[in-house]
VEXTIBA-38308 format. One record per atom (N, C-alpha, C): residue in one letter; x, y negated, z. Coordinates in steps of 0.2 Angstrom, whole numbers, plus 5000, padded with zeros to 4 digits. Atoms other than C-alpha are relative to their C-alpha. Layout:
<rs>
AXYZ ...
</rs>
This chain:
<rs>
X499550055003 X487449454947 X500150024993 X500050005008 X487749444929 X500950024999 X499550005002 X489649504923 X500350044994 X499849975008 X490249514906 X500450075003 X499649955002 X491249684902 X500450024996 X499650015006 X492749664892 X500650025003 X499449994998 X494449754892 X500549925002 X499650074999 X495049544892 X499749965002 X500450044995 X493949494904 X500549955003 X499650034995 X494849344913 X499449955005 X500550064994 X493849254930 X500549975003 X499750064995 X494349114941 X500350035006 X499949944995 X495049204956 X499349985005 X500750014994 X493649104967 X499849934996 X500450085005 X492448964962 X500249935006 X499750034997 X492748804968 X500549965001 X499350025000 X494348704972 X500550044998 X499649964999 X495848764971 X500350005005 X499749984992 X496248844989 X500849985000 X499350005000 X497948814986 X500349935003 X500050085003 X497848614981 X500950014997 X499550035004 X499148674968 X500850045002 X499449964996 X500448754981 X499950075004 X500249935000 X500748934985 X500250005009 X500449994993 X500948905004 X499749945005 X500550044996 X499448825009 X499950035007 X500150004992 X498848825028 X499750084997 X500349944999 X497748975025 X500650064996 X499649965001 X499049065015 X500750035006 X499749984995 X500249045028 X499850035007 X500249964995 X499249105040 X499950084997 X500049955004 X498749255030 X500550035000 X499449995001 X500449285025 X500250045008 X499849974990 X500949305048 X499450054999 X500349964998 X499549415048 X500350054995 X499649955004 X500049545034 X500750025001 X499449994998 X501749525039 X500350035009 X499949994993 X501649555060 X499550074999 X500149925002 X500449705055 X500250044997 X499449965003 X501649785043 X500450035004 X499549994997 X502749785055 X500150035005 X500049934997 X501949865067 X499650054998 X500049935004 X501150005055 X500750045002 X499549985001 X502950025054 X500450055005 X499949964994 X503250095072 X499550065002 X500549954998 X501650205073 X500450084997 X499849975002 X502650345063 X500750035006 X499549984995 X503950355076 X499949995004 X500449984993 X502950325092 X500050065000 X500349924999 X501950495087 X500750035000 X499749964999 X503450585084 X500650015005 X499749994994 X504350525101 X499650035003 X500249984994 X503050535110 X499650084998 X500249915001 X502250725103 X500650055003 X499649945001 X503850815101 X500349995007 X499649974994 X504550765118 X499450015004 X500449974996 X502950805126 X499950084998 X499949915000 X503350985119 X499350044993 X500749975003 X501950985106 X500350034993 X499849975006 X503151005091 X499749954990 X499950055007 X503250925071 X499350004998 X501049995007 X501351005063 X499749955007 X500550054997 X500550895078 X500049934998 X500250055002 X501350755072 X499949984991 X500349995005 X501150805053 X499250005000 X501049964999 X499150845060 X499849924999 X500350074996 X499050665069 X500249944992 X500050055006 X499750555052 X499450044996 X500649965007 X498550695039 X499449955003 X500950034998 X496950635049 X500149914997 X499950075001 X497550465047 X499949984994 X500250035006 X497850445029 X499350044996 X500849945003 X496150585026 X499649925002 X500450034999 X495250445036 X500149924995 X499950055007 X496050305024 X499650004995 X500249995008 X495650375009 X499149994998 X500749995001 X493950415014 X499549955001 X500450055001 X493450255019 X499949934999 X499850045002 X494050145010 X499649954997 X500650035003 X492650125000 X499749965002 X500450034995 X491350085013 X500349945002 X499650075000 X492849945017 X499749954994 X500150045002 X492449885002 X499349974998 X500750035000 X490549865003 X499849975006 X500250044993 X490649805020 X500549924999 X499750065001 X492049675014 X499649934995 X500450055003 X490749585000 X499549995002 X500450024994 X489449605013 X499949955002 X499950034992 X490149535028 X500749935000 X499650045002 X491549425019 X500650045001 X499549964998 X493249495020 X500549995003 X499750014993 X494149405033 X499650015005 X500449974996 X492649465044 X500050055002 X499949934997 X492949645042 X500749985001 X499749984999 X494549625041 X500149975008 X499950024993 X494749555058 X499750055006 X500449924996 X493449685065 X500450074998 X499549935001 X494749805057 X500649995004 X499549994997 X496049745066 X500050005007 X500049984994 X495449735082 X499650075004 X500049945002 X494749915080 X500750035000 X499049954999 X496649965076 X500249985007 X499650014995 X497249875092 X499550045007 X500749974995 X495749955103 X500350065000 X499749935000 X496550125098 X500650014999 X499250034996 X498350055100 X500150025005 X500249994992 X497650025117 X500050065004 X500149934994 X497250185122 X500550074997 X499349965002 X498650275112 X500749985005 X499450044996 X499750155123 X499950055007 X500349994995 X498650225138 X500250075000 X499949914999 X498750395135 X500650045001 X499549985000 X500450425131 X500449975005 X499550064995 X501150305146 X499850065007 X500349964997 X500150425157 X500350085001 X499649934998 X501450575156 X499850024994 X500249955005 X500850715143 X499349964999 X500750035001 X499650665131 X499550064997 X500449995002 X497950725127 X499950014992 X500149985009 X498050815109 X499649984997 X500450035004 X496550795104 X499849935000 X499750075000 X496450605110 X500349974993 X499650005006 X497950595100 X499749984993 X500149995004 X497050645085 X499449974998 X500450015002 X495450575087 X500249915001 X499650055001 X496350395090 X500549984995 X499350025008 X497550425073 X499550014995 X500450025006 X495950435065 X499649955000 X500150055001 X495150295069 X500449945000 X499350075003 X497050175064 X499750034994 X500050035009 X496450245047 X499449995000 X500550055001 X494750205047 X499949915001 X500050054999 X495250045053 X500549974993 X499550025006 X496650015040 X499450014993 X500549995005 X495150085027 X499849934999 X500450054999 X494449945032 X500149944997 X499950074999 X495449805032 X500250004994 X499650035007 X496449845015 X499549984993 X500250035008 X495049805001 X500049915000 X500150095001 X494849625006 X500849995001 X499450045003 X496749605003 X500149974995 X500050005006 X496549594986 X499549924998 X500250075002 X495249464986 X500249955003 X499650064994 X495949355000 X500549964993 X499450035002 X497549334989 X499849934995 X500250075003 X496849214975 X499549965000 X500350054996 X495649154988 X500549935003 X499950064997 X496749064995 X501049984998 X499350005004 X498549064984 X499949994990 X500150035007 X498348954967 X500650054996 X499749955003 X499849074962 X500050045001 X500149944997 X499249224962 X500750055001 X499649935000 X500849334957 X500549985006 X499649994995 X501949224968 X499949995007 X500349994992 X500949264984 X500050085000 X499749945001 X501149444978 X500450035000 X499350005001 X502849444976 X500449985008 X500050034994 X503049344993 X500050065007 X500449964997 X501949465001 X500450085001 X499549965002 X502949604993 X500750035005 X499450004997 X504549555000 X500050015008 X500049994993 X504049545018 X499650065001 X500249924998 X503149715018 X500650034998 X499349965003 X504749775010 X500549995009 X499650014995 X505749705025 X499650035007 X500449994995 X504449725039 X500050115000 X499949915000 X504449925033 X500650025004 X499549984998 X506149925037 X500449985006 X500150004995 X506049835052 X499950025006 X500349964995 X504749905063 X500150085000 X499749964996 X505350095063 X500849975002 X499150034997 X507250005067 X499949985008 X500450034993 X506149905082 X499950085005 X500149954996 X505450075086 X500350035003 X499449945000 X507050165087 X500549965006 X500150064995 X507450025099 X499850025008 X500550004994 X505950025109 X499950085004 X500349934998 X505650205111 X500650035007 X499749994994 X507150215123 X500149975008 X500250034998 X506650095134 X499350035004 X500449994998 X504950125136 X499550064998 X500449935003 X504250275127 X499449994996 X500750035006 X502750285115 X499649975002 X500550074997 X501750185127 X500449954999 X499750035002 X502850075124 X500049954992 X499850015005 X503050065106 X498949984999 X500550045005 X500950075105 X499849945003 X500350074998 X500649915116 X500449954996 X499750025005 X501749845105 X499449984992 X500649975008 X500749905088 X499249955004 X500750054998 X499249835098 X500149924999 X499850075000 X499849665100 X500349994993 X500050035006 X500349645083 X499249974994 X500849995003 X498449685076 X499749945003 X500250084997 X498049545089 X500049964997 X499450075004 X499149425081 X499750004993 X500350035005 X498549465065 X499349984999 X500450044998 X496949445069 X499749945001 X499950074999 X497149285076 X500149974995 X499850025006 X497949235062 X499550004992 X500549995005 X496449285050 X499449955005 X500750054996 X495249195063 X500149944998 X500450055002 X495849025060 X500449984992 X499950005006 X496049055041 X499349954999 X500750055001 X494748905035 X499850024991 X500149995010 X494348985016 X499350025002 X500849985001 X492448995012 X499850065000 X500349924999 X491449145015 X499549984989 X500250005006 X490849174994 X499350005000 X501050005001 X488749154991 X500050064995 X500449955007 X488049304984 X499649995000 X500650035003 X486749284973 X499350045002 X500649934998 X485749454980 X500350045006 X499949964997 X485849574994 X499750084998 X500149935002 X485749744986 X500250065007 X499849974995 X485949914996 X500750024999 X499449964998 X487649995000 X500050024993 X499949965004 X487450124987 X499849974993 X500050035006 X486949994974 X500649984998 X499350035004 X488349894976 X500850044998 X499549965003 X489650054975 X499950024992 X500149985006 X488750094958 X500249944996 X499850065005 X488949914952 X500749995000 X499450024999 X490849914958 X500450044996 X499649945006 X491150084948 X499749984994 X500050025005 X490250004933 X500649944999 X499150065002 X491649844934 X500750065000 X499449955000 X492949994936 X500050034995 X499949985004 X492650084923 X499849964991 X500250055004 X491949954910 X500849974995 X499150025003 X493949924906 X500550035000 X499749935001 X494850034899 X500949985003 X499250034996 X496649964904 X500050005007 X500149974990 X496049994924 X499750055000 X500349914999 X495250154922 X500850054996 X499649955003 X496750204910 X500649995004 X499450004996 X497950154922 X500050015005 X500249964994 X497150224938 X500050084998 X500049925004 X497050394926 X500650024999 X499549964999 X498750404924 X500650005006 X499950014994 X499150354941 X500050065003 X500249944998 X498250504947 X500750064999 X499649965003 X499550604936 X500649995007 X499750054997 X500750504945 X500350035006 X499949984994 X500550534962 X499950095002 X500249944998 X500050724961 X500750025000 X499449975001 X501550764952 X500749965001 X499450015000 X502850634955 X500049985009 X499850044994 X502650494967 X499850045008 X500249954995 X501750624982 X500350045001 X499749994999 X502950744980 X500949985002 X499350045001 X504550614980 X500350015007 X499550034991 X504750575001 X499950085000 X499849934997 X504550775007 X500750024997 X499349995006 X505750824992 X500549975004 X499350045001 X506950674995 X500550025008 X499850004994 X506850715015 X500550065000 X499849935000 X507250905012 X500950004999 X499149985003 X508850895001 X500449965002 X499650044998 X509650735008 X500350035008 X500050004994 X509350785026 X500250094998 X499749975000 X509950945022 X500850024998 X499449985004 X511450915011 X500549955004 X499750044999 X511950765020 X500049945006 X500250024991 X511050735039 X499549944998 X500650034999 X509650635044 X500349934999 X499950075003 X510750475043 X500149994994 X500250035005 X511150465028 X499449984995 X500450035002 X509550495023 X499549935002 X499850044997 X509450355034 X500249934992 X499750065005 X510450225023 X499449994994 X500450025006 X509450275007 X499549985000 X500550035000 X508050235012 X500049925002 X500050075001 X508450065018 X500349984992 X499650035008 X509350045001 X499550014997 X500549995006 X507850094993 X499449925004 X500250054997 X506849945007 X500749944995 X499650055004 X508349824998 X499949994992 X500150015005 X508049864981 X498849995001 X500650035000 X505949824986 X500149925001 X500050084999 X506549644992 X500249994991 X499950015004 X507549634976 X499450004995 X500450025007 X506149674963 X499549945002 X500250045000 X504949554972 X500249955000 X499550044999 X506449444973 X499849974990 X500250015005 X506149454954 X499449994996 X500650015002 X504449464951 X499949915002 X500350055000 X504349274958 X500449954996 X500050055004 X505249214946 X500050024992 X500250015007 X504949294929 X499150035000 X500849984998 X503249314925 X499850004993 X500249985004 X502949414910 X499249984996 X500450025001 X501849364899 X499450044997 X500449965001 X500949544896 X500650055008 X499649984993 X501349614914 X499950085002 X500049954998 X500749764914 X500550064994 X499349955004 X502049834899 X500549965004 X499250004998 X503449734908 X500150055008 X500049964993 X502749824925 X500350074998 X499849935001 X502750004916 X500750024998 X499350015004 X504649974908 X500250005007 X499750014992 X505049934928 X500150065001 X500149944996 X504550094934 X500650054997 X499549965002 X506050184924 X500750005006 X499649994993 X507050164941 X500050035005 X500049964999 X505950264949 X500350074997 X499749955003 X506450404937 X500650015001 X499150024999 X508350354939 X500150045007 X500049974992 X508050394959 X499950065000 X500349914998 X507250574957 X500550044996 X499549975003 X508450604943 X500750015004 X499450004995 X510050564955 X499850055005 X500249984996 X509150644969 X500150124997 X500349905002 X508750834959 X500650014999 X499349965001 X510450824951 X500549995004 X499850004995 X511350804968 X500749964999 X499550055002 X512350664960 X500549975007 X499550014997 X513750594969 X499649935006 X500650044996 X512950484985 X500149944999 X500150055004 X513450324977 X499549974997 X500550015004 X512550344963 X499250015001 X500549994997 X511050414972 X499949925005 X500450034998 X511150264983 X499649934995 X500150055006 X511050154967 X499350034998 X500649975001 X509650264962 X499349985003 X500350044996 X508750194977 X499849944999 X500250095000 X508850014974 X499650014994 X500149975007 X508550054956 X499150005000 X500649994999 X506850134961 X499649985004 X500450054996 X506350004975 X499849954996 X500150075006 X506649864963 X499450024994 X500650005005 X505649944950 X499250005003 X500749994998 X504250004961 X499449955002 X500250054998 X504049834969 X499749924996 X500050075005 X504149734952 X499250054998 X500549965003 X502649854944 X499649965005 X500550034994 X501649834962 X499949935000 X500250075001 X501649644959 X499649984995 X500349995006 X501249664941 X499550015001 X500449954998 X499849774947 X499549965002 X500550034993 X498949674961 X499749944997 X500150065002 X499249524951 X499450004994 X500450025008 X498449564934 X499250035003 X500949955000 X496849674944 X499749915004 X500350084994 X496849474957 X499649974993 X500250085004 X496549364942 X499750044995 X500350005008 X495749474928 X499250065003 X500849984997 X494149554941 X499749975000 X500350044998 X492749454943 X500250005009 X499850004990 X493049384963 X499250045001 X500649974996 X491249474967 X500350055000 X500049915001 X491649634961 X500750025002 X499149965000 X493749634966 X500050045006 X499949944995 X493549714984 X499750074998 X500249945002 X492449874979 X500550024993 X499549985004 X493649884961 X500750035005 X499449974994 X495249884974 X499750075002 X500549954997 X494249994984 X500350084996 X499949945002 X494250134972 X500650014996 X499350005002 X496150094966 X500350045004 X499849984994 X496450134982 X499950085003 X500149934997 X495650294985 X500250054995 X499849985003 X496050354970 X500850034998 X499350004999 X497850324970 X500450065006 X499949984997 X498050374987 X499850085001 X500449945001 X496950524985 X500650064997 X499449965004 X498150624973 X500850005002 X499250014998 X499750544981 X499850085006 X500349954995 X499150664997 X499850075000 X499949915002 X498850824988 X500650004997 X499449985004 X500350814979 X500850005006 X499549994997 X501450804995 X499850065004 X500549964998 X500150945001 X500450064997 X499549975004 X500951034986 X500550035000 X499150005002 X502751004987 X500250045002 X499949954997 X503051114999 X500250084998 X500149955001 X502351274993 X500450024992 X499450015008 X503151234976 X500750005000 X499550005000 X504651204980 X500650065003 X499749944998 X504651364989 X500150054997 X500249965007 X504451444972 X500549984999 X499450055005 X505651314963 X500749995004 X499750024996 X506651254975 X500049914999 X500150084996 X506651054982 X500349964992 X500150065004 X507550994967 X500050014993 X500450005007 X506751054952 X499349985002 X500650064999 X505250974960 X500249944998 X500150085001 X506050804960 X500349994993 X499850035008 X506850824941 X499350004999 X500650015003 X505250864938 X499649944999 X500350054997 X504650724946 X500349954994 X499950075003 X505750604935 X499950004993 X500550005006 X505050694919 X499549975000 X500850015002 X503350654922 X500049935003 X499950075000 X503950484928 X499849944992 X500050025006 X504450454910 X499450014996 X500949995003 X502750534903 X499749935002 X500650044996 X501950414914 X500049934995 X499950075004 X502850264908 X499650014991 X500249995008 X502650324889 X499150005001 X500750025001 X500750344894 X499749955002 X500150094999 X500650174899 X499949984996 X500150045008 X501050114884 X499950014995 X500649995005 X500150204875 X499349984998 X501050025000 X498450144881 X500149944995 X500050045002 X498349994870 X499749945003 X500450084994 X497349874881 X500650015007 X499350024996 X498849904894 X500550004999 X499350025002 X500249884884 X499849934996 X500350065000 X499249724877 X499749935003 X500150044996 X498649644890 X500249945002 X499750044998 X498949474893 X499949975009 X500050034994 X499349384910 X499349935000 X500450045001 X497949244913 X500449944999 X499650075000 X498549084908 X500549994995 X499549995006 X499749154895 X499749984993 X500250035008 X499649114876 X499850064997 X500249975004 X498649234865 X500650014995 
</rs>
């Protein structure tokens, strides 16, 4: 396939009609939409099943730190292969194979633990194939969206708000359900959700794309890493991402659990974090209705809220303003991340956008995961909250290196005025 190479590339999101016909919830969107929303939601209990069901089966916290690590290791690492099997096979096709994958290992995590004492390693060889399932399913999000949402940012935004809500729903459900009926419980739950979404991906009616050629696997990862780096505003903002996540964003939640939940008990850290889920609905709250006309400087300028949050946090400001701190850095985080998804939907070509995500993806996550790997022994050194002032330092570097690149402080949105 032929695809020019220009930091101001802009493509159609898909060829063809417009999937929408003009409205941001068409049929397939709405469906789409329940699917990403009913599995958010139970992602969202998987983190509190393990650690009912481990710790009261006597196994203790590094088992359920062991069973989440394999999980987001098997994320990271195959996420790619997601994305070469999503322009394959179309990316409602894996994605549906990926969810009924997750639910199959739902199944026997439900199985296992309903059974009395579970099977450790079990356990651990079923919390790594949720993340090769999740590999799987998340590159074809990216192209789905302006597959089948004529506005791209406010199906982002949309999309946004109910992952924001659905986060801080399903552990609330789980904390619920887990007295009832135990992690079996909660994982036949998490199974049934992946159904659902699957179903809800099956009768999406959006055309599978015509490629022009069948290359091998290892071809098309090389041609997805030439559209990746071919533009320096997605390579330069995946470059300081990396920063990002090693030194801010990765060590943030350990950091933030330590000094709160130390200074001030497990509820309140409790509250900030839902305050920090209320300032995520707000910024996508915002994101659907201004829509900057170079978005990735209005996105970068957002993120000064996370800094606001790590900065409350280090200097053990009064819990007020810490919680303000939260909204503050939800909002911001949520309005960038729409900014983000939006400017990489409409300005990849749609061949090449899942393998691009792809190594968004890997790379992002990749660094966030050594840097919470870090935090720890660091902060055995430092103590917990000159990591997180630190954090709000190299926030601001971040921002300032944003806007420095000139193709991403430049940037325009597709559609906008030169």
């Amino acid at each position: 396939m032929t695809v020019s190479r220009t930091d101001q590339q802009i493509s159609e999101p898909s060829a063809g009609e417009d999937p929408s016909g003009g409205r941001l919830w068409s049929r397939d969107f709405r469906l789409f939409f329940t699917a990403r929303t009913v599995a958010r939601f139970g992602d969202g209990m998987v983190p509190v099943a393990l650690a009912a069901g481990l710790v009261v089966a006597g196994y203790g916290a590094t088992s359920v730190s062991l069973a989440l690590g394999l999980w987001t290791a098997c994320f990271a690492g195959f996420v790619l292969f997601g994305g070469v099997l999503a322009d394959r096979f179309s990316p409602r096709r894996v994605m549906i194979a990926a969810d009924l994958l997750r639910a199959g290992a739902a199944v026997a995590l439900a199985a296992d633990f309903a059974g009395g004492t579970p099977h450790l390693g079990l356990v651990y060889v079923l919390s790594a194939v949720g993340g090769v399932g999740a590999a799987l399913f998340q590159p074809g999000v990216a192209s789905t969206i302006p597959a089948v949402a004529s506005d791209v940012q406010g199906a982002n935004a949309v999309i946004r708000v109910s992952e924001a809500l659905m986060t801080m729903a399903g552990p609330a459900a789980a904390g619920l359900l887990v007295g009832f009926g135990g992690a079996g419980t909660l994982f036949s739950v998490n199974a049934a959700t992946f159904v659902l979404s699957a179903g809800a991906l099956f009768l999406m009616r959006m055309a599978r794309p015509e490629r022009t050629h069948v290359q091998s696997p290892l071809a098309d990862l090389v041609e997805g890493w030439r559209e990746f780096r071919s533009r320096t505003w997605l390579w330069g903002v995946i470059a300081v991402w990396t920063f990002f996540g090693l030194l801010a964003g990765g060590p943030s939640m350990p950091m933030a659990t330590v000094v709160v939940t130390e200074a001030h008990g497990a509820t309140v850290f409790g509250v900030l974090m839902g305050l920090h889920g209320v300032g995520e609905v707000l910024g996508g709250l915002v994101a659907m209705r201004i829509r900057p006309a170079r978005p990735l400087f209005a996105g970068s300028l957002a993120l000064s809220g996370f800094a606001l949050q790590l900065l409350a946090l280090g200097l053990d400001a009064p819990l007020w303003v810490q919680g303000a701190g939260y909204v503050a850095g939800g909002a911001g985080f949520a309005f960038w991340l729409v900014q983000w998804f939006t400017t990489v939907q409409t300005q990849i070509p749609h061949e090449a956008l899942t393998r691009v995500h792809a190594y968004d993806v890997a790379g992002s996550l990749t660094m966030s995961s050594v840097g919470q790997m870090l935090a720890g022994p660091v902060a055995g050194l430092v103590g917990a909250r000159h990591v997180l002032l630190a954090g709000s330092g190299v926030t601001v570097a971040v921002i300032g290196a944003l806007l420095a690149i000139r193709p991403v402080r430049r940037l325009r949105a597709v559609g906008s005025m030169s």
